[in-house]
N, C-alpha and C positions, 0 to 999 in steps of 0.2 A: 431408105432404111431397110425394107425387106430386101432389097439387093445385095447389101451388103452380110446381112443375117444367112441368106442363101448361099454365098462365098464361105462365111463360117460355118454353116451346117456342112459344106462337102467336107468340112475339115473333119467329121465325126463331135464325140461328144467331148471333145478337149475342145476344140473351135466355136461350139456353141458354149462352152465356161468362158471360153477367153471374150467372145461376144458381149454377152451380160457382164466382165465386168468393165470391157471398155463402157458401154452402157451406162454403166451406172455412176464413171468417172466424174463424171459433171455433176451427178447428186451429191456423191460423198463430198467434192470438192466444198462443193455450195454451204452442206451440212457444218464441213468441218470448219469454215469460215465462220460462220453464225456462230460454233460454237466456241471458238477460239476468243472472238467478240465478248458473247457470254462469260466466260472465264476471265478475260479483261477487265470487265465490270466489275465480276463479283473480288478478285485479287485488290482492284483499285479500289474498293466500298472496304473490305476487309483491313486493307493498309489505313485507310482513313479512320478507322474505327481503334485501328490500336494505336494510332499517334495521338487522339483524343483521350483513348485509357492512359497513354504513356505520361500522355503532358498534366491530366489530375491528379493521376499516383505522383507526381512530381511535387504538385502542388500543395497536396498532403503529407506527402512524406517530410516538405520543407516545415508545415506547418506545427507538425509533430516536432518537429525538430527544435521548432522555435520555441514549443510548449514547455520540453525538455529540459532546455536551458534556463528558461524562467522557472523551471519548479527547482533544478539544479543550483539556483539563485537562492530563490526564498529555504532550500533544504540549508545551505548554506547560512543564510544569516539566521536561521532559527535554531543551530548548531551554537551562531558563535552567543546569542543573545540566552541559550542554555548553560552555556560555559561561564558566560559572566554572571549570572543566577547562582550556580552552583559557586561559584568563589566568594559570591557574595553571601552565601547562606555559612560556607567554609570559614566566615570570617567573622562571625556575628556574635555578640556577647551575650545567646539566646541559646538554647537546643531548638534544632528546627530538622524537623522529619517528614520525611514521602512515605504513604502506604500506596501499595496497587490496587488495583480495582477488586480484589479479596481480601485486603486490608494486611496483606503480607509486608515487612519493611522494604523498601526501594533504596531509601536512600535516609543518611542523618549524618549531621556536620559533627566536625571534633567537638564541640563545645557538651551537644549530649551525650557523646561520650563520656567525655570529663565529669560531669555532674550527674549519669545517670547510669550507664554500664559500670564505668569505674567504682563508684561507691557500693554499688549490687552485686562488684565480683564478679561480673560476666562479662566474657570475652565477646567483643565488638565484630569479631573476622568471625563470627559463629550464628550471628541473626539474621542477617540478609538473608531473603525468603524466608522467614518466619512470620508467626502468627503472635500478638500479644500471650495469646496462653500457651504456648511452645516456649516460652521464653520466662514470664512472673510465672508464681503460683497461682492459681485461677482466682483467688479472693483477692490479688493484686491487680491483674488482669479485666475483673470483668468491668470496675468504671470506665477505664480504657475501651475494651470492645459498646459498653454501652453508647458511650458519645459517638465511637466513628459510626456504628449502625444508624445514627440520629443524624450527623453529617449526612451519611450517603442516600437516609431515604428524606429529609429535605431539602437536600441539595441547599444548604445555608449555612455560614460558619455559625457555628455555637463557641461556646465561651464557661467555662469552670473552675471554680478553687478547690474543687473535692478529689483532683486526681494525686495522688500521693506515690512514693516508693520508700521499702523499707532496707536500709544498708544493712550491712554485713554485721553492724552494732546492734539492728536491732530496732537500729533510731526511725520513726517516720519522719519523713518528706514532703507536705502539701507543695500541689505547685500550679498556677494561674497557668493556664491552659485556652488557643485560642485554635479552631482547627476550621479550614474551610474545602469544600469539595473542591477538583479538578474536574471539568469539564470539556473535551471533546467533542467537534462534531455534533454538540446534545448529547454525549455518553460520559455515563459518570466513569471515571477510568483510578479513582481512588483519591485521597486527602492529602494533605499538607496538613503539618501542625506546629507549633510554636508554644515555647512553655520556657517561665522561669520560677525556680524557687520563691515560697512566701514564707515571713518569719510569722510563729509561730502565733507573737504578741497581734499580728494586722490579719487574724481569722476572725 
């Protein structure tokens, strides 16, 4: 070893660099081997680790998928089982109405129309989102607001013959009256109501 070190030092200071790194050819080799190794490992643990992500995110993503379609399902039949409610209520020889969860109108079938906007002179395409006193005169109005406040805060149909409306003659209107909450979720989300005319003489 020093023999040969002696050879490269006549070389000067270029001979003794080129010494050290033949020299150290065998360490770097060694090192770079190990390290090469090393990086094999961690490449092969890193691959295995994202085939394991890949294949749950899969698994997930299918499950979601399948959720989807079943909620796509029940959104579906609770669309058509809405549709056949509302034709059925569209057809009924009753007045029958939706308030929303502010007691605003939602919705009411031709019949309350017929017997209840019609004879009051008030246009039907004009009350949607309205409020009972947006709509009567508040002395009309407040039995109305009073029963759905009793609806909504016990959450139970009530039932009355004192709710009345006054036509365009002047005349009053008693009418049997039966309203019950809607319920979501446990959230009151507004009423249903149901009402027909009573003659005068069965007060």
């Amino acid at each position: 070893m020093m023999e040969k070190f002696e050879a490269f030092k006549k070389l000067g200071a270029s001979g003794v660099l080129v010494y050290l790194l033949v020299a150290a050819l065998p360490f770097v080799a060694a090192n770079i081997g190990t390290w090469r190794s090393a990086n094999r490992a961690d490449q092969a643990y890193a691959d295995s680790a994202w085939k394991d992500f890949a294949t749950e995110l899969r698994v997930e993503l299918s499950d979601l998928k399948d959720e989807l379609k079943a909620t796509q399902v029940q959104l579906y039949s609770l669309k058509g089982e809405l549709s056949f409610l509302r034709q059925a209520d569209s057809q009924a020889p009753v007045a029958i109405w939706e308030l929303n969860s502010n007691h605003e109108i939602r919705f009411f079938n031709p019949t309350f129309t017929n017997i209840i906007w019609g004879p009051t002179g008030i246009d039907p395409d004009t009350v949607r989102g309205k409020k009972w006193n947006e709509i009567f005169p508040m002395k009309t109005a407040a039995p109305y607001i009073r029963d759905d406040l009793r609806v909504k805060n016990c959450r139970c149909p009530t039932t009355s013959d004192d709710l009345f409306i006054i036509d365009e003659t002047g005349q009053k209107t008693y009418w049997h009256t039966t309203k019950w909450p809607i319920i979501q979720d446990g959230f009151y989300t507004g009423l249903k109501g149901l009402a027909y005319p009573l003659k005068e003489q069965n007060r």
